[in-house]
C-alpha positions as CSV (number, residue, x, y, z in Angstrom):
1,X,74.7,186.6,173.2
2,X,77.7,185.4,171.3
3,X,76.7,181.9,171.7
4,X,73.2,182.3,170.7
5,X,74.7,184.5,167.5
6,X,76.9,181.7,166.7
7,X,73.7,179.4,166.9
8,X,71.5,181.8,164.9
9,X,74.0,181.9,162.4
10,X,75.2,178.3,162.3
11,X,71.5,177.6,161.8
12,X,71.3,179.8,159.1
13,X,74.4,178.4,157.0
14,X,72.9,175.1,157.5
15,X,69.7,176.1,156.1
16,X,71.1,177.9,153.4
17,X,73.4,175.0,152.4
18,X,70.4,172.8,152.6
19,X,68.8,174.9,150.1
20,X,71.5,175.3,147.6
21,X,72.0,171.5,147.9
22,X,68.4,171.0,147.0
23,X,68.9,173.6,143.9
24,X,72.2,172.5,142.8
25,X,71.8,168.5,142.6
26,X,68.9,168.4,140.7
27,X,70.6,171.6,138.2
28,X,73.7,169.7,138.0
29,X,71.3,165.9,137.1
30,X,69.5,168.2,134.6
31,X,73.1,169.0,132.8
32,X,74.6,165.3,133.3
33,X,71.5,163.9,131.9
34,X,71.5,166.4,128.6
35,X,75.3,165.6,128.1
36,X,74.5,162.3,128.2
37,X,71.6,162.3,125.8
38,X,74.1,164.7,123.6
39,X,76.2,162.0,123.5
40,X,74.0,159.5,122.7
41,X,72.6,161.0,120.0
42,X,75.9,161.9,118.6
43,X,77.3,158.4,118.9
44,X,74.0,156.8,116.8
45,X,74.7,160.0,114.0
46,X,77.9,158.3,113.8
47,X,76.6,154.7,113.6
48,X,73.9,155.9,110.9
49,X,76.7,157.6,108.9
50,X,79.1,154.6,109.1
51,X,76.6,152.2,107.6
52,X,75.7,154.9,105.2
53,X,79.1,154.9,104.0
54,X,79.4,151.6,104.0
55,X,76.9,150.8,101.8
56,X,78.3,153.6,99.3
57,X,81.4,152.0,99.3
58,X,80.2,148.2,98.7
59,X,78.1,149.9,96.0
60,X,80.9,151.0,94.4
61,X,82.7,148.0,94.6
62,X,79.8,145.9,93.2
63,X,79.6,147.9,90.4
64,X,83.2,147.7,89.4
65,X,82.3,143.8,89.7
66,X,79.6,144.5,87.0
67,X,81.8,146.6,84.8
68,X,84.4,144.1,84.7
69,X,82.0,141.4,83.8
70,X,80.5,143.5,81.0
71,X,84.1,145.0,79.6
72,X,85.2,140.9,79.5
73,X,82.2,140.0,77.5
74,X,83.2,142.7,75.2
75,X,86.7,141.9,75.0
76,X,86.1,138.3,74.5
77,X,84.1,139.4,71.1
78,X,86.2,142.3,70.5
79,X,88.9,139.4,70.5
80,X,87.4,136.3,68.8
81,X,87.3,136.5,64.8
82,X,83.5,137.1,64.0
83,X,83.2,140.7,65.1
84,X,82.6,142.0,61.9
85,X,81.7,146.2,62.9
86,X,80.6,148.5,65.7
87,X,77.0,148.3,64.7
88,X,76.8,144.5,65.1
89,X,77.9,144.3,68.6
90,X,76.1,147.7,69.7
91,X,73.6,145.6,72.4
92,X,77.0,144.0,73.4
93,X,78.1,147.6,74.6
94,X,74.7,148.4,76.3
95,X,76.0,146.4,79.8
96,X,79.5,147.9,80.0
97,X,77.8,151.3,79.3
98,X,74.9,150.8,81.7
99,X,77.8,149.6,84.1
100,X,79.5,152.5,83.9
101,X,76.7,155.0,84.5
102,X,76.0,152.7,87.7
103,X,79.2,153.0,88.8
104,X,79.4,156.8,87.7
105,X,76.1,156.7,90.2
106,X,78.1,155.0,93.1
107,X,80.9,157.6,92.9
108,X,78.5,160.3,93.4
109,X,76.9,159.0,96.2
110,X,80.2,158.0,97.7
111,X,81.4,162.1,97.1
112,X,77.7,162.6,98.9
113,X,78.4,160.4,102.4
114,X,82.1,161.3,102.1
115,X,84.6,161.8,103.1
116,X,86.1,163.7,100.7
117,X,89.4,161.9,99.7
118,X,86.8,158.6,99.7
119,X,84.5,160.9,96.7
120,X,88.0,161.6,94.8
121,X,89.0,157.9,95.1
122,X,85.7,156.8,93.6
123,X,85.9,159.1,90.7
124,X,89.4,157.4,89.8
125,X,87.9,154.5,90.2
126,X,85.0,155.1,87.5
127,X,87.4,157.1,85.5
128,X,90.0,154.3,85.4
129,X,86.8,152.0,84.1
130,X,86.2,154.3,81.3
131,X,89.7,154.6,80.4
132,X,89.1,150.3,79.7
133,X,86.1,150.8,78.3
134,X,87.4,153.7,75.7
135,X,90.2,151.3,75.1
136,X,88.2,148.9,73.1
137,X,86.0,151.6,71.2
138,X,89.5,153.2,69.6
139,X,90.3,152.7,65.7
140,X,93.4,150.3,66.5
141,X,94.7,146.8,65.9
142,X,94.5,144.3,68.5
143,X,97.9,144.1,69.6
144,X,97.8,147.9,70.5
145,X,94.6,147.4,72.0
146,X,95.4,144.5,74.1
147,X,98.6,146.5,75.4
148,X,96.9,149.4,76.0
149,X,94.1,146.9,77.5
150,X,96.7,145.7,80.0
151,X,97.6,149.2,81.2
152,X,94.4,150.8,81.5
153,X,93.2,147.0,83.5
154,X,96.2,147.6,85.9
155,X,95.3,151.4,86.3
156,X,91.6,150.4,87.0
157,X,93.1,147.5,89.6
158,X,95.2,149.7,91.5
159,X,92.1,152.4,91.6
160,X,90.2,150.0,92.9
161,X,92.9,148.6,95.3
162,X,93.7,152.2,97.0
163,X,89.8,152.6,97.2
164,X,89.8,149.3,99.4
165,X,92.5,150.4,101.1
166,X,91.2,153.9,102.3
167,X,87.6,152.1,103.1
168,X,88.9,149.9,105.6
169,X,91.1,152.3,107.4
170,X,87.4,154.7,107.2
171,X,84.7,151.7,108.5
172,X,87.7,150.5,111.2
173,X,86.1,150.3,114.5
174,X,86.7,153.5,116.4
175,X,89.8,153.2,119.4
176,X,89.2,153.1,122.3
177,X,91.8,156.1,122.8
178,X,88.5,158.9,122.8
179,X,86.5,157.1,125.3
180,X,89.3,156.4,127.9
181,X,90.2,160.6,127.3
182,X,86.2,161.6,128.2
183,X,85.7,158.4,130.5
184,X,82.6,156.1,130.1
185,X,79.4,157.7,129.7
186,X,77.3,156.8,132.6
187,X,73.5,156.0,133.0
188,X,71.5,158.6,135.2
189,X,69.3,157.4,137.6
């Protein structure tokens, strides 16, 4: 009877095994295969924001091309002898100030995508193009002005430069340090 026990209960075990085998695999394909979707979907969110972001940040820097262009135009007639008053050059200020709003605009949206530090770099970006800008509106001789021209062009430069600078360290290509730590993601079958 012992032998025939041993059977019965051998028998058993294997059945039983055989079951939870048939339960467990397909519980345990179920998980991998919502991990794996998980991590798919998190992987495009991060693709989607990465392009967002870098199309904020080429916005801004096209529209620090823009202001430049239009605070030139204006300092080339600020400069030259014929500017005779404010109100005869008033359509000469209606680029430089529509440049500024766009790139008042482009700081936002930047602040918007982030990250932060990116949104606070932008502002002293824009804020460094109004500092030009306000440079030429003041009530003071051009020798002051193009000094003070020269400091508030450097200031908007370096802005800009740091902005650069923290973009391309943001839109670098991810390591490959996090994949090697969770291992490849595999396909399911």
């Amino acid at each position: 009877m012992d032998q025939a026990d041993a059977i019965i209960w051998a028998t058993a075990l294997g059945i039983g095994g055989t079951m939870a085998a048939g339960v467990t695999g397909p519980l345990l394909q179920a998980r991998a295969s919502r991990r794996q979707a998980r991590d798919h979907e998190a992987f495009q969110f991060r693709h989607r924001l990465r392009d967002e972001r870098r199309a904020a940040f080429a916005t801004v820097l096209d529209q620090c091309e823009t202001f430049r262009q239009s605070i030139n135009a204006v300092i080339e007639a600020r400069v030259a002898f014929e500017w005779r008053s404010e109100e005869d050059h008033r359509q000469l200020w209606q680029p430089a100030d529509a440049a500024l709003g766009a790139l008042r605009r482009a700081a936002t949206n930047v602040a918007i995508t982030g990250p932060a530090p990116m949104g606070e770099l932008a502002d002293a970006v824009h804020a460094a193009a109004a500092r030009q800008a306000d440079v030429w509106r003041m009530r003071l001789d051009l020798d002051d002005r193009l000094v003070q021209n020269a400091q508030a062009d450097s200031a908007f430069a370096d802005a800009r430069r740091q902005f650069i600078a923290a973009a391309e360290k943001i839109l670098a290509p991810p390591t490959d340090q996090g994949a090697r730590q969770r291992g490849p993601l595999r396909r399911s079958r």
